[in-house]
C-alpha positions as CSV (number, residue, x, y, z in Angstrom):
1,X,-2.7,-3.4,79.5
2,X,-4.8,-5.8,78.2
3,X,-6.0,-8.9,80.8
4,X,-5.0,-11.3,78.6
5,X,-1.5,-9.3,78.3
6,X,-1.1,-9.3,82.4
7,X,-1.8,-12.3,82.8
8,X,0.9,-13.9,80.0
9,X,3.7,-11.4,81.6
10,X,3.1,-13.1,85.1
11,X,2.8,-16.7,84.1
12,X,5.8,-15.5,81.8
13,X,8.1,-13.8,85.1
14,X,7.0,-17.1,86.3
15,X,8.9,-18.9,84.1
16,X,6.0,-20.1,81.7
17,X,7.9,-20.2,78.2
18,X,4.3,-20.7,76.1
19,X,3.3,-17.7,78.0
20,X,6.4,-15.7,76.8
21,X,6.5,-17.2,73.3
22,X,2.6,-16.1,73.0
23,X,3.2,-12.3,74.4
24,X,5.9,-11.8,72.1
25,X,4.0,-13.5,68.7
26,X,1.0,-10.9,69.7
27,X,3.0,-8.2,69.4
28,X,5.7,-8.7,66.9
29,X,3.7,-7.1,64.0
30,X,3.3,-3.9,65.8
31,X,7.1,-4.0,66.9
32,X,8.4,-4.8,63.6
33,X,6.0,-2.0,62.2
34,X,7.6,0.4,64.5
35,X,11.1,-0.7,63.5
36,X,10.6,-0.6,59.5
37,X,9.0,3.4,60.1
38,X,11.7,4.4,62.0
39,X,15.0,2.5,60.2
40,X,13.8,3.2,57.0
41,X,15.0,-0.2,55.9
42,X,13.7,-3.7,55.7
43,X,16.8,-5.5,57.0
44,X,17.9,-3.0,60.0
45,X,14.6,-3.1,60.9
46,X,14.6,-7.4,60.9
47,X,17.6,-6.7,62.9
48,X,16.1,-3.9,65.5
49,X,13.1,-6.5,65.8
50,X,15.2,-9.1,66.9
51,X,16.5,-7.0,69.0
52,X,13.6,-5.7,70.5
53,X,12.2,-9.4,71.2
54,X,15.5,-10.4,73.1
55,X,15.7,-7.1,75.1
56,X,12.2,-7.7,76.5
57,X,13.2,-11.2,77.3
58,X,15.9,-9.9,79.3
59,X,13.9,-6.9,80.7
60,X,10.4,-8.8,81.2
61,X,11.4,-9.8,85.5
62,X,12.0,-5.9,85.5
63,X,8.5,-5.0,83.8
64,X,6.7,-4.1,87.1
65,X,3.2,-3.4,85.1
66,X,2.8,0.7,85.7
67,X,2.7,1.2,81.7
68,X,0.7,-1.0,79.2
69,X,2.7,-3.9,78.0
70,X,2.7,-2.7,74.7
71,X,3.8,0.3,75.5
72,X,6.5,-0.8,77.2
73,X,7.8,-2.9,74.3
74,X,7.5,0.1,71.9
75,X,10.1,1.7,73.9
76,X,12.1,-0.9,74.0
77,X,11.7,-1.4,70.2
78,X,12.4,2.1,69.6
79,X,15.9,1.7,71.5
80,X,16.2,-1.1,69.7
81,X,16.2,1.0,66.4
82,X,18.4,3.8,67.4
83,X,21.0,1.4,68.2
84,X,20.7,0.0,64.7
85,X,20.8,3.4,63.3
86,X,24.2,4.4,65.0
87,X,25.7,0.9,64.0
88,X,24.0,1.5,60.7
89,X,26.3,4.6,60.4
90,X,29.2,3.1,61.2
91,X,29.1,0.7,58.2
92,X,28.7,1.2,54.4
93,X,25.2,0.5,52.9
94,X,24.7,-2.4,51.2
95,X,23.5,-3.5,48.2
96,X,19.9,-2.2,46.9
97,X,17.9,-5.3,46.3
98,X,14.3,-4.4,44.4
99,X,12.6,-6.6,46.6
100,X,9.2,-4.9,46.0
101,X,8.9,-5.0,42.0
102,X,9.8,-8.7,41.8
103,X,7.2,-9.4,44.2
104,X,4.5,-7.2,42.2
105,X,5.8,-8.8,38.9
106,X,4.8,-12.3,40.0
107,X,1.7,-11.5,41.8
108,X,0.0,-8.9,39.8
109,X,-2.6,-11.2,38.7
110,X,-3.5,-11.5,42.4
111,X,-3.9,-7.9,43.4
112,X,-7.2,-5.5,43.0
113,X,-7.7,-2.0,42.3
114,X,-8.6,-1.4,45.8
115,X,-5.3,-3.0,47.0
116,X,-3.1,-1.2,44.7
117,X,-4.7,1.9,46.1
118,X,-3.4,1.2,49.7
119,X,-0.2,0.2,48.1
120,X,0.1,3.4,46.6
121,X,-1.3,4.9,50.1
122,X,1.0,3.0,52.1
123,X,4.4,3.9,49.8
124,X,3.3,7.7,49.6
125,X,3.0,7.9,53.3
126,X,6.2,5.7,53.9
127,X,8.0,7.5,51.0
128,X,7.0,11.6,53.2
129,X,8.0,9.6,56.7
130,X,11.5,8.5,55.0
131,X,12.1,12.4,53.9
132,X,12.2,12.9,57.7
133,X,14.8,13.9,59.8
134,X,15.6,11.1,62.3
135,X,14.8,13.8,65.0
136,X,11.3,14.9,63.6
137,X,10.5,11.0,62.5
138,X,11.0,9.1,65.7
139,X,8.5,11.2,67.7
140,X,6.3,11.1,64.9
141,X,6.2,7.2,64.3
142,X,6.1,6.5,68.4
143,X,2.8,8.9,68.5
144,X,1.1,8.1,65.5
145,X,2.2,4.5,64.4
146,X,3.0,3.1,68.4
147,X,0.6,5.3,70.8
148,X,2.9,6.3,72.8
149,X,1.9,9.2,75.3
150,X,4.3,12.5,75.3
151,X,6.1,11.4,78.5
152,X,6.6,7.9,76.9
153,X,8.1,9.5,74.2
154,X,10.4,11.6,75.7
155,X,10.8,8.8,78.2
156,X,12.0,6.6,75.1
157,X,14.3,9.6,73.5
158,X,15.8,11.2,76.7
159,X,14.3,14.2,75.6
160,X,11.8,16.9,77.4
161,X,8.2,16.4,77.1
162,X,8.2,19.7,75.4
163,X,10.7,19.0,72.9
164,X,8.6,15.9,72.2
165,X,5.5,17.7,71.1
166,X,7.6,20.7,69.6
167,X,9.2,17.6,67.1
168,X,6.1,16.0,66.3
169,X,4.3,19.4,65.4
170,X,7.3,19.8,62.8
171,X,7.2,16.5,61.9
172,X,3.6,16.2,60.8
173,X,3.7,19.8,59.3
174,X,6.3,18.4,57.2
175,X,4.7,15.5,56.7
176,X,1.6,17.4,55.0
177,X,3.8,19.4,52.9
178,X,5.9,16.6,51.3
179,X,2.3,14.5,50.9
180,X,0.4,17.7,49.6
181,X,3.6,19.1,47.2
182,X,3.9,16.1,45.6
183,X,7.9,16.3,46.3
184,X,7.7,12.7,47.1
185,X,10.8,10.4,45.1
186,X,10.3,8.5,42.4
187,X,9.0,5.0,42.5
188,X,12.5,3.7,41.8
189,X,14.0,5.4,44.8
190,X,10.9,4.5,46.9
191,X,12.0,1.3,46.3
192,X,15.8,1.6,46.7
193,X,15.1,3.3,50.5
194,X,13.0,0.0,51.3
195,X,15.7,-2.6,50.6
């Protein structure tokens, strides 16, 4: 952990709401990133985040520093989103909204070739991780997106350490074979999975 993290998670057990307000505004991009990988979907993840954020509140006089603070609020975060994802099966989907072509509509005038390049990246690489089986895409976005070690993984999952590394092995080998086959959807339903 960080010095600056220590130090805001004791002046925030301490009571010190600034503290706890800061901790938390450092680390909500890399939360919510984690959250949008592994629900697949803008607004569950908005939900897991939220989630997240109030579940370290609660947690934080618990946190007793033997992990990284960060790493201690991806695995919160990650709970966070396998919660949403059993209450996300529980009730029908809703409406697709193409939140992504109105924004490049207005703003195209804005963009250059080099950032429609990592756009493209960016929705190729979500697009393969979406094709994922919850089991094989969990492991592989707490490794590779969050940092997590093996143990924190399967820590996180409730899984065996080996099981951990056996799913991310067959997570990134699928991975490189959606990427490299091209069997990647359409930018239409790229779009419709991100609403």
């Amino acid at each position: 952990m960080s010095g600056d993290d220590r130090a805001l998670v004791a002046q925030a057990q301490g009571g010190d709401r600034a503290a706890l307000d800061e901790l938390l505004r450092r680390h909500y991009d890399r939360i919510y990133a984690i959250c949008r990988r592994v629900t697949r979907n803008n607004a569950d993840a908005a939900d897991a985040t939220q989630e997240a954020l109030m579940a370290i509140v609660r947690g934080l006089a618990k946190f007793d520093n033997r992990a990284a603070f960060s790493t201690w609020s991806y695995r919160v975060a990650t709970n966070a989103c396998l919660d949403e994802l059993r209450r996300r099966s529980r009730r029908p989907t809703p409406a697709l909204v193409d939140e992504h072509n109105g924004w490049a509509e207005q703003n195209s005038h804005d963009r250059t070739p080099a950032f429609d390049e990592q756009i493209v990246v960016h929705d190729e690489v979500q697009a393969a991780l979406n094709q994922l089986p919850e089991e094989f895409r969990a492991p592989v976005v707490l490794r590779d997106c969050g940092g997590l070690d093996y143990a924190e993984i399967a820590e996180t999952l409730g899984i065996p350490p080996g099981t951990v590394r056996s799913r991310i092995a067959r997570g990134r080998a699928k991975l490189a074979e959606i990427l490299h086959s091209g069997n990647q959807p359409t930018r239409g339903e790229r779009q419709n999975n991100q609403s």
